[in-house]
N, C-alpha and C positions, 0 to 999 in steps of 0.2 A: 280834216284833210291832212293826209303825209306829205313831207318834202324830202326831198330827198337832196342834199348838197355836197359835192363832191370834197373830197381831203383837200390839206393846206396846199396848195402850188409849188411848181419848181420856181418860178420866175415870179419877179415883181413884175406888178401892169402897167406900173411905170415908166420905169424905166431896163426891163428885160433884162437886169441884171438877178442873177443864182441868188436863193434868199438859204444862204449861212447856216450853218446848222446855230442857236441860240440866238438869233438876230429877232429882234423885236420887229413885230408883223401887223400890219392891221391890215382886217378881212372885210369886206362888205357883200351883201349879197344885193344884185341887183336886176332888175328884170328886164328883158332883152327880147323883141320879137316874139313876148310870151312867154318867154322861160327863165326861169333861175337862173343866172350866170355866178360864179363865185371869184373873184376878183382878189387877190392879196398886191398887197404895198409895204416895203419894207417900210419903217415907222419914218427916217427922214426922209423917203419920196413922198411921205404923205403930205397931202393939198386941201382938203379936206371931198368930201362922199360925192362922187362922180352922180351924172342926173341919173334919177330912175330907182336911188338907194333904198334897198327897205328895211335894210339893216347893216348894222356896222359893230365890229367885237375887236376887240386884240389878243392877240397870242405870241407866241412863240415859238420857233420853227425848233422842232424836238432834236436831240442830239445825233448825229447820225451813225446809223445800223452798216454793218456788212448782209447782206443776205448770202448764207451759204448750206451747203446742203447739211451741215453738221446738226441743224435744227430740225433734217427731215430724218424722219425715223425710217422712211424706205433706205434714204443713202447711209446710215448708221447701221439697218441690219445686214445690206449688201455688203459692207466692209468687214463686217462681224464675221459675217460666214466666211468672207476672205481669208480675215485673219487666222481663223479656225482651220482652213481647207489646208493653208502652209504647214500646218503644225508646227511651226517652229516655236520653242521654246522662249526665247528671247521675248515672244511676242505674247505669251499669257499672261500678264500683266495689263496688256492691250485690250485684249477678248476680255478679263475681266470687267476693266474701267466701260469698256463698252458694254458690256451685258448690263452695267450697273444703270449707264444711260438709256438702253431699251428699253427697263424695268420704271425705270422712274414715266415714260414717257410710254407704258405699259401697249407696247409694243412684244413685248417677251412678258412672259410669266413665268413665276417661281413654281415648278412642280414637287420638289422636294428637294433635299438634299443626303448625299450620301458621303460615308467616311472608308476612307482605305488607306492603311498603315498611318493613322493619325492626320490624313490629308484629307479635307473635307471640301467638295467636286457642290458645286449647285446644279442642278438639273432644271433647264429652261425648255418654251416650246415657244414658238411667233404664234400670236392671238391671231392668227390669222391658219393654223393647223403646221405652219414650218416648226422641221425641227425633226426631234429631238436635239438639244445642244448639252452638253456639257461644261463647266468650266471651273477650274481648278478657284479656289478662295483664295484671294493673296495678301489680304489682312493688310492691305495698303496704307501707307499714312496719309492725311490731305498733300501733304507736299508733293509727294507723287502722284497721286489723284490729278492735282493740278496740270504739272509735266505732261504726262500723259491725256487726259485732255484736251491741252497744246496741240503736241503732236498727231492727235487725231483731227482737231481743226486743221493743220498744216498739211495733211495729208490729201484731207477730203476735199481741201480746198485746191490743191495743184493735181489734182483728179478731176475736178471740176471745172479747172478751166483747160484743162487738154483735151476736153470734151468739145 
C-alpha cells in the first residue's frame, strides 16, 4: 500500500503560530474521517500524540529559500536574448555569465566555437531549436562571476515582481 503525506506545514497545530525556519518540529501523522491527516507542533507546543496517532517523527523546519525566477531557465534564456537584442557592450559580460548559466542548466548548447582577431565567440543554440546565439568569451575571474550573478538575480527579481 502507498501513502502519500503532505510536506512540513506552515503553522503549528497548536498553537497556529509560523514554525521558523530551524525550529525544532515534531510531525505526527494521524487519521481522521479515514484519511491521513499530517499534523506538525513546534517542539515546545508539544503535549504529547493527539488521539488517532500512527506515527510520530521529529525534524526540522529547513532553512528558508527565496523562490525566483533566476532558477527557471525559461526566465534566464528570456533575459539572455534581452541582453543580446540591446547589443550593448557593457552588457557582454552579462550574456556571457548567463549563457554559462543556460549551459550548465543545459538549456543552451555548445555548438562550437569560433576565433576572430584573437577573440574567441562561443556559438550556442536553445535545446529547444532557439537560436543561433553567439557570445564573446570573457575569461572572467570568479569574482566577477559572482557580481554578476548578483545582478542577474537583482534584476530578474525586480522583473518579477513588476509583473
Amino acid at each position: 500500500m502507498e501513502y502519500h503525506v503532505r510536506p512540513l506545514g506552515k503553522t503549528c497545530a497548536a498553537t497556529g503560530a509560523v514554525l521558523p525556519p530551524g525550529a525544532a518540529v515534531v510531525s505526527v501523522l494521524v487519521e481522521r474521517a479515514g484519511e491521513l491527516v499530517r499534523l506538525d507542533y513546534l517542539a515546545e507546543a508539544w503535549t504529547g500524540p493527539p488521539e488517532g496517532t500512527i506515527g510520530q517523527w521529529r525534524c526540522r523546519v529547513p532553512p528558508a529559500t527565496t523562490s525566483t525566477p533566476a532558477a527557471d531557465p525559461e526566465a534566464l534564456l528570456t533575459f539572455f536574448e534581452q541582453v543580446l537584442e540591446d547589443a550593448n557592450p557593457a552588457q557582454e559580460q552579462m550574456a556571457y555569465v548567463l549563457a554559462l548559466a543556460l549551459l550548465q542548466r543545459r538549456r543552451l548548447r555548445l555548438e562550437g566555437a569560433r576565433v576572430e582577431d584573437g577573440i574567441q565567440y562561443l556559438q550556442l543554440s536553445g535545446s529547444r531549436g532557439e537560436g543561433p546565439y553567439e557570445v564573446r568569451d570573457q575569461q572572467l575571474n570568479d569574482e566577477t562571476i559572482q557580481r554578476l550573478q548578483g545582478e542577474i538575480q537583482l534584476a530578474l527579481q525586480s522583473e518579477w515582481n513588476a509583473a
